[in-house]
N, C-alpha and C positions, 0 to 999 in steps of 0.2 A: 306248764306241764312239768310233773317233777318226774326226774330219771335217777336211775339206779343202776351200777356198773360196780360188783364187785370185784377181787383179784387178790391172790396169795394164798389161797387153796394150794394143796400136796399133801405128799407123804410122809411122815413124820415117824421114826420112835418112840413108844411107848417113855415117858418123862421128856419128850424134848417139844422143844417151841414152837409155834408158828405166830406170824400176822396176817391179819384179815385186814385188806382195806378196802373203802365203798367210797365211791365217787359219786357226790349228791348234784343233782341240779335242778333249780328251784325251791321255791322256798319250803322250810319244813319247819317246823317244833321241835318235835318227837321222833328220834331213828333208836332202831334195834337193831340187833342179831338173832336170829330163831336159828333153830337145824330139826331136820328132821332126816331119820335113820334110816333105813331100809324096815317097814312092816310097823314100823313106827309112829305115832301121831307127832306133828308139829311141836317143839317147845323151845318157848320162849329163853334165851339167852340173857339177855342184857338190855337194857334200854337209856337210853340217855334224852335228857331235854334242853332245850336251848341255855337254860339258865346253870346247866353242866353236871345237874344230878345225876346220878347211875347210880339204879338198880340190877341186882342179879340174882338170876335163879340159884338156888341153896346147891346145885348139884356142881356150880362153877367157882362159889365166891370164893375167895382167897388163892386160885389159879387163872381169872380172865380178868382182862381190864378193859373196857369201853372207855373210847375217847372221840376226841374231833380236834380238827384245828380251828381255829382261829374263825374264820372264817364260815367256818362251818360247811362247808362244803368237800369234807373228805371226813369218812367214819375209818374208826380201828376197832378189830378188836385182839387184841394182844392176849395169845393162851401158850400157859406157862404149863409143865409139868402133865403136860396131856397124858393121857388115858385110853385105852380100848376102845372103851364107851365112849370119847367122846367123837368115833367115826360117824360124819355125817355131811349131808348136804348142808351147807350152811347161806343162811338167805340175811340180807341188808333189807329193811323197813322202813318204811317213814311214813310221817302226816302230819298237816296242819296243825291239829290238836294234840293237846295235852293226852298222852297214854301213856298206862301201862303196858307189862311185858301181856298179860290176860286180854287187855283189848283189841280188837282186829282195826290190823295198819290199813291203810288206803293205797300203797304204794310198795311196789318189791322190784327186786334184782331178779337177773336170774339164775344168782346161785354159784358156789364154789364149791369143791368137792374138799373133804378133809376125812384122812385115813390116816389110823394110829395102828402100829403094828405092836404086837407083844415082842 
């Protein structure tokens, strides 16, 4: 059974930093990051695969970084230079299979709060 425990959600300043980490347990391929806003639909963050790929949605690239250790059993996502917009629930993903950020995960957290103030 694979589990999901994020943490490092808060309150940040509009340009300033946070980390997101996800504590995976069992086995997975494919974890992401998604957030979804208040009145908002669901969108896909980030996604990485075992073999250490990462992709990202065009509204993050060049301010998040998706990672893992070693081991694979802890996900980050590292966001630099926040944003307003980027206030949202943010949820940790995962699944056996090969996915991207568009295809529906098998497995979630549940969730860390992230607010950016002006």
């Amino acid at each position: 059974q694979v589990q999901l425990v994020e943490s490092g959600g808060g309150s940040v300043q509009a340009g300033g930093s946070l980390q997101l980490s996800c504590a995976v347990s069992g086995y997975t391929f494919s974890r992401a990051w998604f957030r979804q806003a208040p009145g908002k639909e669901r969108e896909g963050v980030a996604t990485i695969q075992n073999g250490g790929i990462a992709t990202y949605a065009d509204s993050v690239k060049g301010r998040f970084t998706i990672s893992q250790n070693n081991a694979k059993n802890t996900l980050y996502l590292q966001m630099n230079s926040l944003e307003p917009e980027d206030t949202a629930m943010y949820y940790c993903a995962a699944d056996r299979r090969w996915l991207s950020l568009q295809d529906a995960y098998e497995y979630w957290g549940q969730g860390t709060q992230v607010t950016v103030s002006s």
